[in-house]
Backbone as CSV, one residue per row, in Angstrom:
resi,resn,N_x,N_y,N_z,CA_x,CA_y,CA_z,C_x,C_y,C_z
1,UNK,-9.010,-8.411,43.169,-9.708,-7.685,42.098,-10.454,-8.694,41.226
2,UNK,-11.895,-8.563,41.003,-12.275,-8.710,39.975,-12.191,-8.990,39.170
3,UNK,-12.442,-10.426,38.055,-11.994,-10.730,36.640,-12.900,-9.397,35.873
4,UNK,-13.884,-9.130,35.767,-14.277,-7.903,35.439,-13.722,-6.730,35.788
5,UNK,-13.333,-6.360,37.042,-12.617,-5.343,36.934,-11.342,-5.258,35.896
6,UNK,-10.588,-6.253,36.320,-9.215,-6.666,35.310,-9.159,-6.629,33.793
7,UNK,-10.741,-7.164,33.443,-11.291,-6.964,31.801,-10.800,-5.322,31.571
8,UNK,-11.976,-4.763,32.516,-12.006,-3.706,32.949,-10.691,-2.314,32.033
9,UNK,-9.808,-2.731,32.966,-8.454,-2.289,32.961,-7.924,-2.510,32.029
10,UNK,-7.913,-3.621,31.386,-7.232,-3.979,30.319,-8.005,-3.458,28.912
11,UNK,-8.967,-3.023,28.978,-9.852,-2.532,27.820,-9.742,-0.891,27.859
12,UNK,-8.981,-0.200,29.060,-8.840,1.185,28.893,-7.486,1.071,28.452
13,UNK,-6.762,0.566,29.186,-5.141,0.744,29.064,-4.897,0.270,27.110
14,UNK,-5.715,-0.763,26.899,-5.490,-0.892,25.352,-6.374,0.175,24.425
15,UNK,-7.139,1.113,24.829,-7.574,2.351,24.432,-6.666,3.274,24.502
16,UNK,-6.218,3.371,26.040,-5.008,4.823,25.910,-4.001,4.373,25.417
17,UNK,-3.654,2.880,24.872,-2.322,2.948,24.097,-2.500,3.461,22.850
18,UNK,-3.487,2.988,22.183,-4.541,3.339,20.708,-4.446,4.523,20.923
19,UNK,-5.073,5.447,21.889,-5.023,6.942,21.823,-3.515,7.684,21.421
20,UNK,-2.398,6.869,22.120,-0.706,7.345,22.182,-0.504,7.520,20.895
21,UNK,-0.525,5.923,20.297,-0.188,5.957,19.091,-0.985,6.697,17.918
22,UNK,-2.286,6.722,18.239,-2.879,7.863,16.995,-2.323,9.154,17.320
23,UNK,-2.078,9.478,18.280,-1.417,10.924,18.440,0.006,11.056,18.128
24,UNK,0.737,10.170,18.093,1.991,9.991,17.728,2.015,10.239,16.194
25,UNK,1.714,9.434,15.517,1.099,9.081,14.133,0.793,10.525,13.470
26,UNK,-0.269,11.469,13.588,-0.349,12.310,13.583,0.508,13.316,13.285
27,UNK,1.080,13.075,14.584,2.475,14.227,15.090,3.782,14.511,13.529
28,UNK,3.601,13.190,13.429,4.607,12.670,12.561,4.435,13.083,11.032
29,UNK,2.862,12.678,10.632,2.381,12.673,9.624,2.022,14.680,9.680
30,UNK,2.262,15.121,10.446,2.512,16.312,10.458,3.594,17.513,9.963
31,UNK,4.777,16.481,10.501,6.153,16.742,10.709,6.793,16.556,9.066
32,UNK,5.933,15.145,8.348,6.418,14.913,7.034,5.429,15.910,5.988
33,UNK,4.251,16.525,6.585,3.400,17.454,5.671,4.408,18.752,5.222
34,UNK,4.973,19.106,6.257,5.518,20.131,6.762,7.030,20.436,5.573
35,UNK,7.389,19.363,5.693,8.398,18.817,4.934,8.584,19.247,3.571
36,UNK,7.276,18.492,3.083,7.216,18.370,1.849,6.042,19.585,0.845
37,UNK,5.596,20.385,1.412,4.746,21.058,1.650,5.484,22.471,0.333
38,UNK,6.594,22.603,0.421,7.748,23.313,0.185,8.096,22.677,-1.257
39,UNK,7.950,21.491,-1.493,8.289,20.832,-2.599,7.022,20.660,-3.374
40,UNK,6.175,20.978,-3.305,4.711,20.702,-3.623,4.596,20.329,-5.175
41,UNK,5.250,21.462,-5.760,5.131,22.048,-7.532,5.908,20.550,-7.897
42,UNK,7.250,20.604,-7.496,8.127,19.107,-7.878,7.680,18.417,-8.009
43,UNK,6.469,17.929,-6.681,6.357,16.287,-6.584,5.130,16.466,-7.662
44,UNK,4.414,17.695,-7.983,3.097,17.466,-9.095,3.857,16.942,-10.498
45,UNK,4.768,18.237,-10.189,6.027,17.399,-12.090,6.127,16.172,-12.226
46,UNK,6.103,15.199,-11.509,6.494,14.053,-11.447,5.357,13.154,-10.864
47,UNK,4.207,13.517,-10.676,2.657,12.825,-11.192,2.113,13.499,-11.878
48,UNK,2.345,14.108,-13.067,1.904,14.004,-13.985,2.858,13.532,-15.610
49,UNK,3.945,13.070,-15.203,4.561,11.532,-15.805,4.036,10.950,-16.413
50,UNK,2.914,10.200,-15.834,2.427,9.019,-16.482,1.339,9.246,-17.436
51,UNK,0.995,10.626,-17.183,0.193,11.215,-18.337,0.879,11.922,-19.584
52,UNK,2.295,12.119,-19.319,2.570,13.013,-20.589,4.130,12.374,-20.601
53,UNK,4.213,10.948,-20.073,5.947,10.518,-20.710,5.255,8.781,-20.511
54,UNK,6.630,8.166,-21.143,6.418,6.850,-21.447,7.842,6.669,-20.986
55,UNK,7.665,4.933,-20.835,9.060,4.117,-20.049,9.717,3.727,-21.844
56,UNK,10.498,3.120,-21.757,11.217,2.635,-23.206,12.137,1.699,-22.799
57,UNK,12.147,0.341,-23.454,13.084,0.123,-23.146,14.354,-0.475,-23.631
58,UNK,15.746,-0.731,-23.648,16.771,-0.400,-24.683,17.527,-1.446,-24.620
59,UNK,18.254,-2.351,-25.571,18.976,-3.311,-25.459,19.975,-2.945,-24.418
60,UNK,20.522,-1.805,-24.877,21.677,-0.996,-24.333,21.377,-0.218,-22.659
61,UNK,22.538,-0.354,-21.552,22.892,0.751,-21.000,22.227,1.979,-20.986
62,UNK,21.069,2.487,-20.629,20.893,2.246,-19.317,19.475,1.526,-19.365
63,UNK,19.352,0.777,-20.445,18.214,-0.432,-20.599,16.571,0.585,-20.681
64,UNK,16.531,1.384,-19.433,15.186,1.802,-19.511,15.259,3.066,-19.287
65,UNK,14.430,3.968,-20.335,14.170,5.512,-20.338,12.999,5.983,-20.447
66,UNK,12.989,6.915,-19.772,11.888,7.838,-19.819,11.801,9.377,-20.663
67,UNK,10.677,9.237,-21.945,10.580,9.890,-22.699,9.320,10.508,-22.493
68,UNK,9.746,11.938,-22.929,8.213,13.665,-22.626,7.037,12.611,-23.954
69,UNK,5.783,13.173,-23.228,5.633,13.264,-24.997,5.298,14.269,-26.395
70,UNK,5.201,14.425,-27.069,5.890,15.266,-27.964,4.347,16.031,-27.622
71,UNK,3.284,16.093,-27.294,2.174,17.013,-27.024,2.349,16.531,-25.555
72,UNK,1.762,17.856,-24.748,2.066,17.407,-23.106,0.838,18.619,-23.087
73,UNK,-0.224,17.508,-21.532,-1.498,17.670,-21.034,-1.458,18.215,-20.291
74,UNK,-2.464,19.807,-20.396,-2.023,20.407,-19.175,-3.379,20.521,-18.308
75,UNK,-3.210,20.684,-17.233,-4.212,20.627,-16.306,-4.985,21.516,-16.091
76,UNK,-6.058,21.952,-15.762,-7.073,23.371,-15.044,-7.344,23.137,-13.821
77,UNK,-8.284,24.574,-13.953,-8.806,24.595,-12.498,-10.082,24.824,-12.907
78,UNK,-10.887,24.921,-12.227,-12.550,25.370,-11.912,-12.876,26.576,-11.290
79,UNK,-12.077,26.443,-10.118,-12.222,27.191,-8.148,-11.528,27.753,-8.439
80,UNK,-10.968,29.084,-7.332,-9.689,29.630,-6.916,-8.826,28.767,-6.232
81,UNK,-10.168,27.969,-5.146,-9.108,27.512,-4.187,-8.516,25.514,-4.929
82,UNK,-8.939,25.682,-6.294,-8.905,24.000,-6.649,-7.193,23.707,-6.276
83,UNK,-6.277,24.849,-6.925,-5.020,24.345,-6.641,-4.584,24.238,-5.577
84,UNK,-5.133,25.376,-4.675,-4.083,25.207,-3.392,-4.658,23.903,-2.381
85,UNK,-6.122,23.508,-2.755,-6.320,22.451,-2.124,-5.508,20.736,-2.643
86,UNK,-5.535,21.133,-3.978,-4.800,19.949,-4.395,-2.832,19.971,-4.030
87,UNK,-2.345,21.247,-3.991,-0.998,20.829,-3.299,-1.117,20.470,-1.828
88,UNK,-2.074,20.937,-0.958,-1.921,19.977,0.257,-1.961,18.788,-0.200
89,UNK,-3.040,18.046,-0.596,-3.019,16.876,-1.181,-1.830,16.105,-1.390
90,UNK,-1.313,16.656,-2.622,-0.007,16.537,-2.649,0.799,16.360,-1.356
91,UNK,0.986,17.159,-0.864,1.796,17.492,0.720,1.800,16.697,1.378
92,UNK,0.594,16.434,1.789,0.066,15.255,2.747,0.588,13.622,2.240
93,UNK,0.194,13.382,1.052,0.482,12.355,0.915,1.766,11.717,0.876
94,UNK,2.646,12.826,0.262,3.964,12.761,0.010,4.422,12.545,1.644
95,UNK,4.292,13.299,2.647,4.446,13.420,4.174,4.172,12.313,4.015
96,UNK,3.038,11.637,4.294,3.220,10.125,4.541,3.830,9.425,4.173
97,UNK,4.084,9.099,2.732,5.574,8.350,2.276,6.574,8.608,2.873
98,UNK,6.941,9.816,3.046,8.074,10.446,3.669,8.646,9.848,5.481
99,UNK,7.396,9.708,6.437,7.601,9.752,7.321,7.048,7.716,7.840
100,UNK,6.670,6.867,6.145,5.811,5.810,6.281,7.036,4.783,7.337
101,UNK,7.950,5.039,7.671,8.696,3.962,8.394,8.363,4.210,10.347
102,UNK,8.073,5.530,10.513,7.658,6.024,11.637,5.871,5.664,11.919
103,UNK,5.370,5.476,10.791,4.047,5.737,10.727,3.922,3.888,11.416
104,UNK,4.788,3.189,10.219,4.724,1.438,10.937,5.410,1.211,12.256
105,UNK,6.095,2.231,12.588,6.972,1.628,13.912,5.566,1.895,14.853
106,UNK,5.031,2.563,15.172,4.002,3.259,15.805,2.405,1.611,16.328
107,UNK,2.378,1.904,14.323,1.742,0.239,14.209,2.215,-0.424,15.507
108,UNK,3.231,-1.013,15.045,4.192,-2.021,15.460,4.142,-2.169,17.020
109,UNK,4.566,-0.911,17.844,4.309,-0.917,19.538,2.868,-0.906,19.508
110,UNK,1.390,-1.098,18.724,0.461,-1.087,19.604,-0.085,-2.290,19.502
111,UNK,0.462,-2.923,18.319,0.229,-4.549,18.465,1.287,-5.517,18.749
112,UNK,2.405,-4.853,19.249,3.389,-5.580,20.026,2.894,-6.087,21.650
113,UNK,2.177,-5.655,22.073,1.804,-6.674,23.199,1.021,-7.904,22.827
114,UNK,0.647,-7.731,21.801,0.058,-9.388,21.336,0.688,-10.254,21.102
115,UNK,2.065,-10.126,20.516,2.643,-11.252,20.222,3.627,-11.357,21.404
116,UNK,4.449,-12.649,21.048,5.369,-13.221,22.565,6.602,-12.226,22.453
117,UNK,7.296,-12.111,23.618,8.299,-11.191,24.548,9.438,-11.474,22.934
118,UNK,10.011,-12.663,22.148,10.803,-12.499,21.556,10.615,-12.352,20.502
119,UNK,9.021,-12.048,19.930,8.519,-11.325,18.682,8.976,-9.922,19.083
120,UNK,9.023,-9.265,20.155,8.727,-7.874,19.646,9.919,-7.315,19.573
121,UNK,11.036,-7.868,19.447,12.078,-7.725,18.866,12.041,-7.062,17.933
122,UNK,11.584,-8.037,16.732,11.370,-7.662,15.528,11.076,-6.393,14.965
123,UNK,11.120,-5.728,15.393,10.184,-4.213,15.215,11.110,-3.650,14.050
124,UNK,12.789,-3.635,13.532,13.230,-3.173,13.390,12.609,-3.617,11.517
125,UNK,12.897,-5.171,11.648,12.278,-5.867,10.303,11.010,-5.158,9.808
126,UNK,10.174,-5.308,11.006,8.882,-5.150,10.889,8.658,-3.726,9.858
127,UNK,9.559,-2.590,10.637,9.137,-1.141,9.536,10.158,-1.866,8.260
128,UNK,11.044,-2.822,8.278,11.581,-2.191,7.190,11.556,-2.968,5.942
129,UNK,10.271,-4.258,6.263,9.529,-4.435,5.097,8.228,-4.082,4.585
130,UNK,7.235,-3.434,6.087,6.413,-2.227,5.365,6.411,-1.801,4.938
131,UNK,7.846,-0.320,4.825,7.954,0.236,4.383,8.554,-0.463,3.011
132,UNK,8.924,-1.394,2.756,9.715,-1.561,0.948,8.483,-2.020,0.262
133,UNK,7.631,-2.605,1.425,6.360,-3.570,0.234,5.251,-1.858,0.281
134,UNK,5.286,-1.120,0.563,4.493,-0.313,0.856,5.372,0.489,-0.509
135,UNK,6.513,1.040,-0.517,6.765,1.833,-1.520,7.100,0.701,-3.112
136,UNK,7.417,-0.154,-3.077,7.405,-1.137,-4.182,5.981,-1.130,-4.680
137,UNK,5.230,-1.063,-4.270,3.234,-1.067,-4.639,3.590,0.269,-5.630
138,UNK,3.541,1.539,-5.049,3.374,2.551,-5.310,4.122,2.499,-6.560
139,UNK,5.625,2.243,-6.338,6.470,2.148,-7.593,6.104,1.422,-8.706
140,UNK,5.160,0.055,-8.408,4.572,-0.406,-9.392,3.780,-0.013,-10.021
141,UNK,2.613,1.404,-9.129,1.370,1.803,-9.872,1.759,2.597,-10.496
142,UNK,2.720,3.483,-10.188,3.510,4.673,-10.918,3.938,4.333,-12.210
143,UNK,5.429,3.227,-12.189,6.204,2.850,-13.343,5.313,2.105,-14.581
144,UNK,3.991,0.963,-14.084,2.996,0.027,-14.649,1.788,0.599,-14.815
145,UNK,1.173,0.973,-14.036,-0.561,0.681,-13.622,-0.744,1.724,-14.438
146,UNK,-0.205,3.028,-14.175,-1.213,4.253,-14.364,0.072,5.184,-15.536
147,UNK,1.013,4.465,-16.479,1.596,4.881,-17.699,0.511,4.157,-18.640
148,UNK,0.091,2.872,-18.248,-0.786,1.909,-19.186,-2.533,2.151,-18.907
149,UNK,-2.825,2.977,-17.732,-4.082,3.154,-17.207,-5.006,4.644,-17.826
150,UNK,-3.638,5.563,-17.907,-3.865,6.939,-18.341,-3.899,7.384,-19.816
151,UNK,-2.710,7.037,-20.854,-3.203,6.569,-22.095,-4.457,6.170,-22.407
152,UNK,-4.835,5.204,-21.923,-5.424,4.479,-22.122,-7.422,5.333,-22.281
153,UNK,-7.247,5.283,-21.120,-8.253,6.719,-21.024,-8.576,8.148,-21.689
154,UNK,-7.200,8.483,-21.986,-7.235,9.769,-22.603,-7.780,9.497,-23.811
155,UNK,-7.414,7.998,-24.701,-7.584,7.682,-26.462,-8.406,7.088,-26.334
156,UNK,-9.696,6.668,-25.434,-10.736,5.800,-25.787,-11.849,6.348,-25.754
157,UNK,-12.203,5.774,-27.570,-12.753,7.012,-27.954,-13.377,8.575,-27.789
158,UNK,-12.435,9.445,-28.081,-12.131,10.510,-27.717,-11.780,11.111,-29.052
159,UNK,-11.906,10.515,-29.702,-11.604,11.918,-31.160,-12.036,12.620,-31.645
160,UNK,-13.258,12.909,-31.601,-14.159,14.352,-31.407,-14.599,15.065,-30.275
161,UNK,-13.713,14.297,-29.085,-13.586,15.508,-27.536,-12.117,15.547,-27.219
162,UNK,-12.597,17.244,-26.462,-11.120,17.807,-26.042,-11.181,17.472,-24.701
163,UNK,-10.168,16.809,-24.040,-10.029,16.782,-22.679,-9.738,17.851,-22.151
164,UNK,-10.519,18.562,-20.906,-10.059,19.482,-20.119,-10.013,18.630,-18.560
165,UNK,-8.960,18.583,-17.762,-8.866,17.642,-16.827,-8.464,18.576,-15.846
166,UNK,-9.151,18.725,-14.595,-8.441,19.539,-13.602,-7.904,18.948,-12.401
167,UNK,-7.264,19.789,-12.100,-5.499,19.324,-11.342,-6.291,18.596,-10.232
168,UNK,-7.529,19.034,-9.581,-8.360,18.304,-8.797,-8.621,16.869,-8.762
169,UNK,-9.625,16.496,-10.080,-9.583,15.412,-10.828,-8.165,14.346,-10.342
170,UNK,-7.458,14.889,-11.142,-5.972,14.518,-11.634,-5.351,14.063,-10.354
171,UNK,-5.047,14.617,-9.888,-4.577,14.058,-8.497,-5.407,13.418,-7.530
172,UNK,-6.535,13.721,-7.686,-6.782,12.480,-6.681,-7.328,11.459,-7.120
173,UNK,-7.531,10.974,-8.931,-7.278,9.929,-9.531,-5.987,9.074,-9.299
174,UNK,-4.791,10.036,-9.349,-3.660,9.198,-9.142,-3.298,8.695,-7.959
175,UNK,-3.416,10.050,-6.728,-3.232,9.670,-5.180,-3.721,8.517,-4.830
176,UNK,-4.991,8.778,-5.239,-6.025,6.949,-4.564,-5.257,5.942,-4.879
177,UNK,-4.820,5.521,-6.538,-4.130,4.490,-6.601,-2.888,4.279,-6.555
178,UNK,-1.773,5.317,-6.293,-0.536,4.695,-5.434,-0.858,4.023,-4.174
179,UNK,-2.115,4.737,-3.104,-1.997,4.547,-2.308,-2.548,3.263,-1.737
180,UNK,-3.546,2.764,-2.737,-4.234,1.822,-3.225,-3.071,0.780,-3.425
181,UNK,-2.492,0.627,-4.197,-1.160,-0.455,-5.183,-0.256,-0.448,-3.191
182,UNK,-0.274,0.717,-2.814,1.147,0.465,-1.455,0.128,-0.302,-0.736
183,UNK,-0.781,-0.688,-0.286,-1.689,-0.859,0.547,-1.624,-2.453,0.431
184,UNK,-2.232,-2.650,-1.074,-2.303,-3.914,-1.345,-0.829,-4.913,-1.185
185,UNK,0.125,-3.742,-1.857,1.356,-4.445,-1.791,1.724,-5.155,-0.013
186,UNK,1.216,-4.646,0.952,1.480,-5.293,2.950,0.806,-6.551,2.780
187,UNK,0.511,-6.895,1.625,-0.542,-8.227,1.806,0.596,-9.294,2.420
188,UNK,1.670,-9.801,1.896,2.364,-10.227,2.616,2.756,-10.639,3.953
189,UNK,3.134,-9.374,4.291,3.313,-8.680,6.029,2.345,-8.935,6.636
190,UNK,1.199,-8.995,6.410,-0.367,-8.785,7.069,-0.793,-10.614,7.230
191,UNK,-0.284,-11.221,6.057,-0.529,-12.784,6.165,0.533,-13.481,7.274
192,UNK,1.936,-12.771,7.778,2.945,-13.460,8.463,2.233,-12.989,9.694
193,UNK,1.975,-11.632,9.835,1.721,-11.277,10.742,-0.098,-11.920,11.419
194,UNK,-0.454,-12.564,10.975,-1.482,-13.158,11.312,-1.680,-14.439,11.562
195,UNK,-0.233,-14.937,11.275,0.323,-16.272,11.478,0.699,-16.255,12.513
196,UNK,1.251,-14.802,12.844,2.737,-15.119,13.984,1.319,-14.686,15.286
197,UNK,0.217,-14.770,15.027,-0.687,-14.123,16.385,-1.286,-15.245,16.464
198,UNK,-1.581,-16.569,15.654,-2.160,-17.035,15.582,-3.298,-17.697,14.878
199,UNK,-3.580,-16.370,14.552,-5.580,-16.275,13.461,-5.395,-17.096,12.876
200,UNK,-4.297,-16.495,11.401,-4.204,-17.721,10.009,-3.156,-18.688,10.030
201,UNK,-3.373,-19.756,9.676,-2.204,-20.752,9.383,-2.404,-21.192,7.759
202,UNK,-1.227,-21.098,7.470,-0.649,-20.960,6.047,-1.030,-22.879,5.094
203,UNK,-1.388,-23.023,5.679,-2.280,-24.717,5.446,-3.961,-24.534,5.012
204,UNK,-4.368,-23.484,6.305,-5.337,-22.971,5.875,-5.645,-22.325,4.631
205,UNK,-4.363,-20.815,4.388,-4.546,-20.411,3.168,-4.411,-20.973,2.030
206,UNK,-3.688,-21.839,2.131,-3.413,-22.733,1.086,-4.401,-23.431,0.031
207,UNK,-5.539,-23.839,1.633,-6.900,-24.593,0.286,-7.600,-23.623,0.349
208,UNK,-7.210,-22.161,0.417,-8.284,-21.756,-0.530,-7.451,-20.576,-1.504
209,UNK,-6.825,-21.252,-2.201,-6.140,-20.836,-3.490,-7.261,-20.223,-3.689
210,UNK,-8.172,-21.153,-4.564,-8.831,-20.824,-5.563,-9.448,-19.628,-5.256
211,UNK,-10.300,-19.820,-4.120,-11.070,-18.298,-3.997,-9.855,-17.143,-3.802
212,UNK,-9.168,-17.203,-3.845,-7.743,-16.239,-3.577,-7.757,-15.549,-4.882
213,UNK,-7.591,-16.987,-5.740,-7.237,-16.156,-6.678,-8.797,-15.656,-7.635
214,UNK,-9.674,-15.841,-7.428,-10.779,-15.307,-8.177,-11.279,-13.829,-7.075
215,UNK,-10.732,-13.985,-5.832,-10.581,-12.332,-5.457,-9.549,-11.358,-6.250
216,UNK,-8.631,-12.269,-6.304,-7.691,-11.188,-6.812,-8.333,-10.416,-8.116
217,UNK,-8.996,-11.430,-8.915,-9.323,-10.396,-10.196,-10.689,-9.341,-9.705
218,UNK,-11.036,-9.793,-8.461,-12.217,-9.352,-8.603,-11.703,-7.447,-7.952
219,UNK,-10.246,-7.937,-6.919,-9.946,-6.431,-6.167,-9.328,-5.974,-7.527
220,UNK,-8.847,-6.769,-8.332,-8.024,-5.909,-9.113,-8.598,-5.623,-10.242
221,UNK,-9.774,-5.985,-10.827,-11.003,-5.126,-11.738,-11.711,-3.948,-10.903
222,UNK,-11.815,-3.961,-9.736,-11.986,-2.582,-8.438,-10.903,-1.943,-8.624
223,UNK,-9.764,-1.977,-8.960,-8.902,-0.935,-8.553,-8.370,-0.618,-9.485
224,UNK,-8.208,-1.390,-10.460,-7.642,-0.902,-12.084,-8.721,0.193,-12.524
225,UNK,-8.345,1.411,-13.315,-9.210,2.376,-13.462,-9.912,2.325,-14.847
226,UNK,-9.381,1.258,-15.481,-9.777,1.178,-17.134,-10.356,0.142,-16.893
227,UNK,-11.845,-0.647,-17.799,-11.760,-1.735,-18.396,-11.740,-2.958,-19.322
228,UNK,-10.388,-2.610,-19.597,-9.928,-3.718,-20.562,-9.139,-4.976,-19.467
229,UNK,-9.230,-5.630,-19.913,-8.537,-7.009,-19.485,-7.365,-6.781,-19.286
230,UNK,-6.527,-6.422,-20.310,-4.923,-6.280,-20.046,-4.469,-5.248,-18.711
231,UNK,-5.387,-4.423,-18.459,-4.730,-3.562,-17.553,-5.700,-4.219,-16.112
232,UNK,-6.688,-4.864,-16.172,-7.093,-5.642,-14.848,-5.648,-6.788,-14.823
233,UNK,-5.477,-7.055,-15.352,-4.231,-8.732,-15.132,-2.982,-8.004,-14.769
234,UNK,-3.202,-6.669,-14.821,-1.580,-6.221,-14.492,-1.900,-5.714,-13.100
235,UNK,-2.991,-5.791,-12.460,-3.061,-5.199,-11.541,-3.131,-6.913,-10.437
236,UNK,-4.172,-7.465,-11.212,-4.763,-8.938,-10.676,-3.719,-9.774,-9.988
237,UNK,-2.710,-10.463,-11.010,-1.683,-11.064,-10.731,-0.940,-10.892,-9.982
238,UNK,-0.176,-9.544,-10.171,0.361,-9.680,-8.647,0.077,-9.551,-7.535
239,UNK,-1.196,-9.175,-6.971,-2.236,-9.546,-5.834,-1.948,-10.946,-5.428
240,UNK,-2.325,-11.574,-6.604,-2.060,-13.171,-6.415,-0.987,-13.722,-6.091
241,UNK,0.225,-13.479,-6.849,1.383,-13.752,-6.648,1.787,-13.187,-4.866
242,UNK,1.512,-11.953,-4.591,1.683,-11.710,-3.058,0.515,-12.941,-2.345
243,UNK,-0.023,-13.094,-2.554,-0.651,-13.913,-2.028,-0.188,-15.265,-1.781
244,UNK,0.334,-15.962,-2.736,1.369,-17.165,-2.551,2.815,-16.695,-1.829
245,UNK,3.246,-15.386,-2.121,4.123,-15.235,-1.021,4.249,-14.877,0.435
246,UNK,2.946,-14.797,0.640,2.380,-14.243,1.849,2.522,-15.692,2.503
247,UNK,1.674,-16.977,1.690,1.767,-18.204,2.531,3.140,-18.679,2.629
248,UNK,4.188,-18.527,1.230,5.692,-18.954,1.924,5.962,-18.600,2.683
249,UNK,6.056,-16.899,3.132,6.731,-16.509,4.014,6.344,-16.674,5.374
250,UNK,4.644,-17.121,5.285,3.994,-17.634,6.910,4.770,-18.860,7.270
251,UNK,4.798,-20.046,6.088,5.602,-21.013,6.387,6.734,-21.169,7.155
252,UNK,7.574,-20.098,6.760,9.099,-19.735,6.680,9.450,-19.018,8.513
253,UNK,8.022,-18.025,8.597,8.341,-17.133,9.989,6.988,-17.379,10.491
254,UNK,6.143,-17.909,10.086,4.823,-17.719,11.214,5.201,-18.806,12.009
255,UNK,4.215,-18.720,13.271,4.181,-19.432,14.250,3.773,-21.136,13.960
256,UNK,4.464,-21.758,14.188,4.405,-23.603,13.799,2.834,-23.534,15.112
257,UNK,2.118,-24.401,14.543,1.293,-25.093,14.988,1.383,-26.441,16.383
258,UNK,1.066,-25.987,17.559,1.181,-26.652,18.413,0.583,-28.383,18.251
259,UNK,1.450,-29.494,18.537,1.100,-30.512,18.498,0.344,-31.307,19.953
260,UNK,-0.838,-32.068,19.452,-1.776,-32.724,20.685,-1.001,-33.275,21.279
261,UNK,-1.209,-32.920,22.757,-0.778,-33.851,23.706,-0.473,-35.435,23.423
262,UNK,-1.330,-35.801,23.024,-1.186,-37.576,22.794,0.000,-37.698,21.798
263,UNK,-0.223,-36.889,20.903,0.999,-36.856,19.910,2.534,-37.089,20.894
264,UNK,2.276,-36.122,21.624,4.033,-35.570,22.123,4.143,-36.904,23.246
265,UNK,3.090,-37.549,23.667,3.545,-38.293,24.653,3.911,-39.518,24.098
266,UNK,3.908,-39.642,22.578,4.054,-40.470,21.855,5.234,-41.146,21.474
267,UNK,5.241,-39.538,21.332,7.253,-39.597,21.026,7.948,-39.585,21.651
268,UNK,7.568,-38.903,22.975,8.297,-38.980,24.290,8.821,-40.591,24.433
């Protein structure tokens, strides 16, 4: 056979695996819609939090609380259909959190033939720091980003307008940036994992701190929804900070760098 034919082959068979797994994926992200679909009203109670409660926090047991606030924002509609399109919304996204450890295992077998026979072991690690750096993001935009992002918005300057905000609006202001904050948070995972294939080596990332970190303010003035400074640096920094942990942890598990021949016959 053919080195072209063999290309050949190998360029469908890595299509119909791509095809498996998007259909898998799917299936799943179906299975968690389905789920949560039922809970819809709940999970809205609890994004819209960061618009109408605040964190506190206490010398004492149990250190940190969450308080209503004494006026609470209520949402509209426009459409008939504005709400019921925004609880799918809801639905959907929540399904994906719900089902996000299935969603990476999936990942995981279609770029497991790239790496070597005793990488793909790993699979088990693999979902189950996706999934923590993936919901730790979210938990950060939730508990940080968007208690300090939404205030913030509602009181600037605004004292001779009434906010009318609809549930439309509202949610998919917030959806984007959990999903946004979980996304960014794989930066990590995405730097080992590009070590362990080869691409990046963590020497490399290294000299270029600098532009690293003058991206970071630049994704995290893009993704912060206000702009003031204080709420870009809360978003900025820890971009950055994953970013220096992205190169420890390449250090720590990526693939060591093969040494020149002349070298090894050196030592030999």
């Amino acid at each position: 056979m053919s080195s072209a034919a063999q290309l050949r082959m190998t360029f469908w068979s890595h299509l119909d695996e791509l095809r498996k797994r998007i259909v898998n994926t799917i299936l799943w992200i179906a299975v968690g819609f389905g789920a949560c679909f039922y809970y819809s009203e709940k999970i809205l109670g609890l994004l819209l939090f960061p618009m109408n409660g605040k964190i506190t926090l206490h010398a004492s047991y149990p250190y940190v609380g969450l308080v209503q606030n004494q006026v609470q924002q209520k949402l509209h509609y426009t459409t008939l259909v504005e709400p019921f399109w925004s609880h799918l919304k809801i639905a959907l996204i929540a399904g994906i959190m719900l089902v996000f450890p299935m969603i990476m295992y999936q990942v995981w077998k279609f770029i497991g033939p790239g790496l070597l026979t005793k990488e793909r072991r790993f699979a088990g690690v693999f979902v189950f720091f996706s999934t923590g750096f993936f919901m730790l993001g979210m938990l950060f935009c939730y508990l940080l980003l968007l208690p300090f992002a939404i205030p913030f918005l509602l009181e600037y300057k605004t004292e001779s307008l009434i906010a009318i905000i609809t549930i439309g609006d509202y949610i998919d202001f917030v959806l984007k940036f959990l999903l946004a904050c979980g996304a960014v948070f794989e930066l990590p995972l995405v730097i080992v994992l590009l070590s362990r294939m080869g691409i990046a080596h963590p020497d490399t990332l290294a000299k270029y701190r600098k532009y690293a970190f003058l991206a970071s303010f630049i994704l995290g003035a893009i993704l912060t929804p206000t702009p003031d400074v204080f709420n870009q640096a809360i978003m900025s920094i820890p971009i950055y900070l994953l970013y220096e942990v992205g190169i420890l942890a390449a250090r720590l598990f990526g693939r060591k760098k093969k040494e020149p021949e002349s070298t090894a016959l050196t030592k030999a």
